[in-house]
TIPALUM-973615 format. One record per residue: z, y, x of N, C-alpha, C in turn; residue number from 1. Coordinates in nm, 4 decimals. Last residue first. Layout:
! residues N
+----------+----------+----------+----------+----------+----------+----------+----------+----------+-----+
:       nz :       ny :       nx :      caz :      cay :      cax :       cz :       cy :       cx :   n :
+----------+----------+----------+----------+----------+----------+----------+----------+----------+-----+
:        Z :        Y :        X :        Z :        Y :        X :        Z :        Y :        X : NUM :
...
+----------+----------+----------+----------+----------+----------+----------+----------+----------+-----+
This chain:
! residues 64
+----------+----------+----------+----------+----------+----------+----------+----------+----------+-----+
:       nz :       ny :       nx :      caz :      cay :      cax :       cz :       cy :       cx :   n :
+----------+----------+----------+----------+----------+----------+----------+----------+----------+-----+
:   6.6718 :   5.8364 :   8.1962 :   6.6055 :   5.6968 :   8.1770 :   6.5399 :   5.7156 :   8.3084 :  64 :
:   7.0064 :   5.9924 :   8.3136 :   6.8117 :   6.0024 :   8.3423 :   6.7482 :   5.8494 :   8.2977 :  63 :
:   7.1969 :   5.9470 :   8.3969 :   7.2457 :   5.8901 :   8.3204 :   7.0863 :   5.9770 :   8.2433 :  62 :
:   7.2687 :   6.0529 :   8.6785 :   7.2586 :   5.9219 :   8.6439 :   7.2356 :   5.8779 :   8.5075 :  61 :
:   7.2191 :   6.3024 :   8.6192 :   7.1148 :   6.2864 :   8.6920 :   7.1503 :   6.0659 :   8.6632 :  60 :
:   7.3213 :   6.5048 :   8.4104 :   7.3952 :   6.4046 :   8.4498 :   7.2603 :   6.3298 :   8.5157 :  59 :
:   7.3166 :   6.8364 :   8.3368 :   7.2596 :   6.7149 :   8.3354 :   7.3057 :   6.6254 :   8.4075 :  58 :
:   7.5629 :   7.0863 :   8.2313 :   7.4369 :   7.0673 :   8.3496 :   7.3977 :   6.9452 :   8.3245 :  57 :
:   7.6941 :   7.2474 :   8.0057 :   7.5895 :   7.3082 :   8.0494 :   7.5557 :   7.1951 :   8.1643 :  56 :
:   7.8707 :   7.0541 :   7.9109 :   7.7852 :   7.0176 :   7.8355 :   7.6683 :   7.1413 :   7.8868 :  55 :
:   8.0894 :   7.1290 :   8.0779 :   8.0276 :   6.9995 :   8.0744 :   7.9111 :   6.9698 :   8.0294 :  54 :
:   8.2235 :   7.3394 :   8.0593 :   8.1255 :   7.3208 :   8.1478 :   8.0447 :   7.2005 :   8.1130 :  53 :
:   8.5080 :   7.3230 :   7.9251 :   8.3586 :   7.3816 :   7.8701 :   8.2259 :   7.3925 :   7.9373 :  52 :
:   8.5747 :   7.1253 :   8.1109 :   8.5594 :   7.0650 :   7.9594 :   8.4505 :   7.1386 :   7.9118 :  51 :
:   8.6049 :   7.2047 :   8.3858 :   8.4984 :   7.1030 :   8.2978 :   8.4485 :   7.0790 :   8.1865 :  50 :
:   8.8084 :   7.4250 :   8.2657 :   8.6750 :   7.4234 :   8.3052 :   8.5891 :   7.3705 :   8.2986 :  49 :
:   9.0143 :   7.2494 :   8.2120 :   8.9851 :   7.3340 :   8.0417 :   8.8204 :   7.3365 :   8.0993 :  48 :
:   9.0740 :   7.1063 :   8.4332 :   8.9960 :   7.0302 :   8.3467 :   8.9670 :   7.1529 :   8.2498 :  47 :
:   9.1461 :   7.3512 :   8.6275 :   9.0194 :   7.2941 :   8.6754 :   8.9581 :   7.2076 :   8.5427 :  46 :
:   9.4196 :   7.3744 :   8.4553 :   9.2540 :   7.4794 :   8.4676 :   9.0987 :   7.4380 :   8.4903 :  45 :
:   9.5221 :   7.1803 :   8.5194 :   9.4879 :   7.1736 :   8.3447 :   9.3771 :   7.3014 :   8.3825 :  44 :
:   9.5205 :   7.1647 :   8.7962 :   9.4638 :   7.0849 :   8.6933 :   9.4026 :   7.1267 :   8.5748 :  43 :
:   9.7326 :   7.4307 :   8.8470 :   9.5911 :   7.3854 :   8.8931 :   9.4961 :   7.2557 :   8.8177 :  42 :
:   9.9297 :   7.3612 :   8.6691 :   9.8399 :   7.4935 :   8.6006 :   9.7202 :   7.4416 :   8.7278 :  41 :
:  10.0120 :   7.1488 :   8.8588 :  10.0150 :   7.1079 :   8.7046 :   9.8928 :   7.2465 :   8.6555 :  40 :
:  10.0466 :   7.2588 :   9.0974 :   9.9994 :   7.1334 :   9.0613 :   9.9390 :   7.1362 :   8.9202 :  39 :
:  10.2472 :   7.4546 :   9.0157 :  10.1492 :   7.4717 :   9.0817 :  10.0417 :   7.4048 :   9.0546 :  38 :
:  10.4411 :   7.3260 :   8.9317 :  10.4125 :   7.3851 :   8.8166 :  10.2565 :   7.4331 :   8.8828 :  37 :
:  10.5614 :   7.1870 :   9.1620 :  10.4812 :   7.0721 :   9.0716 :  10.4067 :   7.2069 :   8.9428 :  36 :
:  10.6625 :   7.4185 :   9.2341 :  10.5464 :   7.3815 :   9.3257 :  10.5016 :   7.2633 :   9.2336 :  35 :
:  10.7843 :   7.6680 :   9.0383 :  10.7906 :   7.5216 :   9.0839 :  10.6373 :   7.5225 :   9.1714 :  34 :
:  10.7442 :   7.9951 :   9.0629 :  10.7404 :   7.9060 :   8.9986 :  10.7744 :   7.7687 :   9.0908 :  33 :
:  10.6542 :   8.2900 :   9.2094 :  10.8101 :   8.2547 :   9.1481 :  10.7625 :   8.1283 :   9.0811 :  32 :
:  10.4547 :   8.3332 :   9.3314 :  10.4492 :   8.3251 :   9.1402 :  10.5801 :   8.3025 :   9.1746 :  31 :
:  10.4703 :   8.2766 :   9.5839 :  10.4160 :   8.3964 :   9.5395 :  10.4366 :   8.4409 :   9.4381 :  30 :
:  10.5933 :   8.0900 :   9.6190 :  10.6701 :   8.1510 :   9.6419 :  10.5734 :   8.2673 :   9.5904 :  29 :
:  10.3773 :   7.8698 :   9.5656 :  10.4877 :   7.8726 :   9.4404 :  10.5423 :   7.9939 :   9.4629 :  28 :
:  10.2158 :   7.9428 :   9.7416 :  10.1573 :   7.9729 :   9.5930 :  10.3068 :   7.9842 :   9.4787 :  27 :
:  10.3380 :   7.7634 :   9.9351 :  10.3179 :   7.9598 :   9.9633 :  10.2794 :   8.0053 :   9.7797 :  26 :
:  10.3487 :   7.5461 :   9.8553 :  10.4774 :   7.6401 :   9.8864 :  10.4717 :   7.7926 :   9.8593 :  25 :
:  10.1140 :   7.4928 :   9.8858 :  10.1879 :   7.4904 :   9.7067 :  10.2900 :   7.5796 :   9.7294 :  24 :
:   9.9419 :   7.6602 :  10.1135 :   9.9718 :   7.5349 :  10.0369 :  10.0563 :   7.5523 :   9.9306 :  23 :
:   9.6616 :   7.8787 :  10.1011 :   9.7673 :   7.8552 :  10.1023 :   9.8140 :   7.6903 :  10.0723 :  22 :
:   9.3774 :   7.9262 :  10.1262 :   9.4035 :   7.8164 :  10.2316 :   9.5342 :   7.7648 :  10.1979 :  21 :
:   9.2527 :   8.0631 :   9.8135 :   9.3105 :   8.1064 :   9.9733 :   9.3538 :   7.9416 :   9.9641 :  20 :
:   9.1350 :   7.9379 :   9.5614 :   9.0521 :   8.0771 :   9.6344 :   9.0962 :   8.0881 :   9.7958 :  19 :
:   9.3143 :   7.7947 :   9.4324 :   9.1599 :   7.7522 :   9.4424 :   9.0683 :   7.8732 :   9.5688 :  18 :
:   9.5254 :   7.9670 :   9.4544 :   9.5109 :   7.8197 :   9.5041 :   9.3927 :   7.7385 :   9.5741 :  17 :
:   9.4134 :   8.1279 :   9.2529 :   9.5017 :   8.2143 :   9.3596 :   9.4934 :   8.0372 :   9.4561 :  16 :
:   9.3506 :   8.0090 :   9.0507 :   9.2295 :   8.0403 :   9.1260 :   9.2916 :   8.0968 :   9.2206 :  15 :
:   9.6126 :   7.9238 :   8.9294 :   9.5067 :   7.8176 :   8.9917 :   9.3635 :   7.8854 :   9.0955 :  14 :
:   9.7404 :   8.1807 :   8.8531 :   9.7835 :   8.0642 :   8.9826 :   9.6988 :   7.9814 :   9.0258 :  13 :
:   9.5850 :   8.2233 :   8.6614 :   9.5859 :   8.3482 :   8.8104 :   9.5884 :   8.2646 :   8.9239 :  12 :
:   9.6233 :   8.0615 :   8.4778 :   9.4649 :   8.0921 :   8.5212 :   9.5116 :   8.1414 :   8.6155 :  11 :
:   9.8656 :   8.0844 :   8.4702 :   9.8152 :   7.9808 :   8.4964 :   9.6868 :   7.9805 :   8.5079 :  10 :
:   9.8870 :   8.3535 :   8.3327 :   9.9297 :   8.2824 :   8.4621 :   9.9024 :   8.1727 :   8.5267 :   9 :
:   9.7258 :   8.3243 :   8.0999 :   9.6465 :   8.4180 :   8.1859 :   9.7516 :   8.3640 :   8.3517 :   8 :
:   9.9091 :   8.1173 :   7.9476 :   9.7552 :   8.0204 :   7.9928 :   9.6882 :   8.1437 :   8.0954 :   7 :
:  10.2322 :   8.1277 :   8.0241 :  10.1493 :   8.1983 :   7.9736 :   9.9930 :   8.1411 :   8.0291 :   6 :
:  10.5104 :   7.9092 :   8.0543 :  10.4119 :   7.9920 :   8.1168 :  10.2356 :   8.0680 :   8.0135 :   5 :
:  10.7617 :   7.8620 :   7.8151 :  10.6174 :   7.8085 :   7.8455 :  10.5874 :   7.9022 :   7.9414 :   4 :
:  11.1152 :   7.9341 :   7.9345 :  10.9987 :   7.9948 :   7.8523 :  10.8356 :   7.9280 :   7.9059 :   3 :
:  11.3464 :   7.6779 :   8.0002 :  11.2283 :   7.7618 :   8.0530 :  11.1526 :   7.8191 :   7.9536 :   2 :
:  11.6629 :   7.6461 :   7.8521 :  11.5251 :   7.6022 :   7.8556 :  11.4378 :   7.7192 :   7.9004 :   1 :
+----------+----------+----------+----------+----------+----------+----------+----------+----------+-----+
């Protein structure tokens, strides 16, 4: 069994993704990891973000 990835790698990997043109391939080969693991730490980052973001900006639809 795989050792969990660490939440500072999965921060690296997602903004390493989020930041250059690369595709999953190039990202996986960079990290040594799966290309679905790519996928997967890109998400759960982008949502932890929302999550604590959420409650800083206004929802313009939802204005009486």
């Amino acid at each position: 069994m795989k050792a969990a990835m660490t939440a500072e790698k999965q921060v690296v990997i997602a903004l390493w993704k989020l930041a250059m043109p690369d595709c999953y391939q190039s990202v996986r080969n960079q990290f040594g990891v799966g290309k679905s693991t790519v996928g997967t730490a890109v998400i759960q980052v982008a949502n932890a973000i929302s999550n604590q973001l959420s409650h800083c900006y206004c929802c313009l639809l939802c204005a009486p």
